[in-house]
BAKEZA-754953 format. One record per residue (C-alpha): x, z, y; residue in one letter. Coordinates in steps of 0.001 Angstrom, whole numbers, padded with zeros to 6 digits, always signed. Example, Ala and Ser with C-alpha at 12.3 -4.5 7.8 and 13.67 -1.06 7.14 Angstrom:
2
+012300+007800-004500A +013670+007140-001060S 
# end
This chain:
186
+023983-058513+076734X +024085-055914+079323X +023671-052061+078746X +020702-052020+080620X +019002-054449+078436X +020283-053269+075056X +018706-049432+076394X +015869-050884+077035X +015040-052599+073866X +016419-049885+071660X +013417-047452+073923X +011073-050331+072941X +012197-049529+069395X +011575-046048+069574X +008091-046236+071713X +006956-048369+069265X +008116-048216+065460X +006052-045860+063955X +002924-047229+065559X +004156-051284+064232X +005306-049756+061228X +001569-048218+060535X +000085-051294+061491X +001886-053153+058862X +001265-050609+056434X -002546-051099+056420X -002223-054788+055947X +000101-055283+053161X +000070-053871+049866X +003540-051546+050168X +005765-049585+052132X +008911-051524+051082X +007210-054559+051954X +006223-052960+055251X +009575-052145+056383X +010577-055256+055449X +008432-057248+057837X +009108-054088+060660X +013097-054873+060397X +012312-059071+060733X +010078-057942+063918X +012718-056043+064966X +015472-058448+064385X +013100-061382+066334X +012693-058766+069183X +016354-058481+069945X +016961-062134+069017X +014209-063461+071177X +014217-060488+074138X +014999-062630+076899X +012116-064418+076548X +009488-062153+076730X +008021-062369+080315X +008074-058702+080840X +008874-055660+079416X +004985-054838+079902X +004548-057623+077307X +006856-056435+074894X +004272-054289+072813X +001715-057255+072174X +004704-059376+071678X +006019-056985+069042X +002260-057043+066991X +001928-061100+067294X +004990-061486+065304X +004301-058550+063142X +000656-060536+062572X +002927-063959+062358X +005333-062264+059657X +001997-060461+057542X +000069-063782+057275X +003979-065974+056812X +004390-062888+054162X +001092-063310+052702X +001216-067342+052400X +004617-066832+050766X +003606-064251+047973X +000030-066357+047227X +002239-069040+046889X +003839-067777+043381X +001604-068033+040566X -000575-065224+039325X -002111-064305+036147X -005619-063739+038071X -007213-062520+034316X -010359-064105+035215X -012099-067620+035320X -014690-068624+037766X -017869-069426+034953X -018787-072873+034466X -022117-074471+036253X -021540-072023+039438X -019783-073471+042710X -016401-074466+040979X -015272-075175+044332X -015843-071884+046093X -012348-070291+046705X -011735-066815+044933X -009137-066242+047871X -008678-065761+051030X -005184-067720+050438X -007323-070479+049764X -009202-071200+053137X -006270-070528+055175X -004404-073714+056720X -001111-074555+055707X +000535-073823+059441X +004447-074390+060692X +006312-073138+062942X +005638-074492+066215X +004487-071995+069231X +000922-073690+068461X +000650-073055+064945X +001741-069106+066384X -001019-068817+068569X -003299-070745+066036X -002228-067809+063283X -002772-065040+065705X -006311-066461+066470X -007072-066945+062434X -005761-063158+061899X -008470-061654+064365X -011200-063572+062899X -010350-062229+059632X -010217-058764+060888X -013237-059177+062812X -015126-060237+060083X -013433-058307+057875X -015175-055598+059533X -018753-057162+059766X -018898-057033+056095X -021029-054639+054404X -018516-051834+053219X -018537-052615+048934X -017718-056424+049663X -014682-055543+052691X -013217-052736+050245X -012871-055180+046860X -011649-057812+049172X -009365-055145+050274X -008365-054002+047217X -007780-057303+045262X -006508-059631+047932X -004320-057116+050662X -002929-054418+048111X -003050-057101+044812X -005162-054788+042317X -006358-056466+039700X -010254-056263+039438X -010119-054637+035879X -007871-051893+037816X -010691-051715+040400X -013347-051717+037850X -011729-048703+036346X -011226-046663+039816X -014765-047375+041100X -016876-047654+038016X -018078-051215+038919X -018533-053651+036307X -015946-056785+036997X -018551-059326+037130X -020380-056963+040237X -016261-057006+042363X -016285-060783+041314X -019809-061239+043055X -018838-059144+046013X -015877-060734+046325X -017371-064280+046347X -019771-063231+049006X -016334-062062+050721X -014893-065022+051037X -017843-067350+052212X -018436-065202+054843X -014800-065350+055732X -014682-069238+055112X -017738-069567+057303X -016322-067559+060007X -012977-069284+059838X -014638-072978+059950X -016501-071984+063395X -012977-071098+064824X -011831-074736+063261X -014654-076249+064970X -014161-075177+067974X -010566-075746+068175X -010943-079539+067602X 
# end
């Protein structure tokens, strides 16, 4: 690699890390795990620089994969059991999901299943942000920075059954908003 190009991705770097970094930060549940995914975008960036199309490009480049790496992240981590400390009671839609983890498609690693997760991540943040505030921040709180909803019970003063309701109504709005985008990619 020339000196050129190494200067121009270690400016890149600078332009850009604290900005990545924060964007991380609000979507995963610590800073450790934050920097984590910032040094794998980092490490992709010099690994893959020569084929981004222009150096104009770089910055949108830089938050796909840091989206790419949240949601891989995210997959990853749901996929290890959990002691949830709740059951879903008997005689109500037993097959609503209680996560966002499941109504998300199991994707691989193909440049299709990249866009594909790019497009899923800003439905969920768009309707993420069409939720009425109480049912966005318990999502929030259980699913992106894993608090328990006894531990968010205790911090808001909401009973658990109230977060579990919320959080229900959470999810099929997501799952509704994530089948349109299904729909209309087949």
């Amino acid at each position: 690699m020339d000196l050129a190009m190494s200067q121009l991705q270690e400016i890149t770097f600078l332009k850009e890390k604290s900005k990545l970094l924060g964007f991380i930060r609000s979507r995963v549940s610590s800073a450790e795990e934050a920097e984590d995914i910032l040094q794998d975008v980092f490490y992709q960036f010099v690994a893959g620089f020569e084929t981004i199309e222009s150096i104009d490009r770089s910055t949108s480049w830089l938050y796909s994969v840091a989206r790419n790496k949240i949601i891989d992240r995210y997959r990853r981590d749901a996929a290890r059991p959990k002691q949830t400390g709740f059951e879903m009671p008997m005689g109500r839609e037993d097959d609503v999901p209680l996560s966002l983890q499941d109504i998300l498609p199991d994707l691989g690693n193909s440049p299709e299943s990249a866009l594909l997760r790019e497009a899923i991540w800003e439905e969920i943040t768009e309707a993420l942000d069409e939720l009425p505030k109480e049912q966005r921040e318990v999502f929030i709180q259980n699913e992106m920075e894993e608090k328990g909803f006894r531990e968010i019970a205790e911090e808001t003063g909401v009973s658990v059954n109230t977060l579990l309701s919320r959080k229900r109504y959470a999810i099929l709005a997501l799952r509704k908003r994530l089948q349109r985008l299904y729909d209309s990619l087949e």
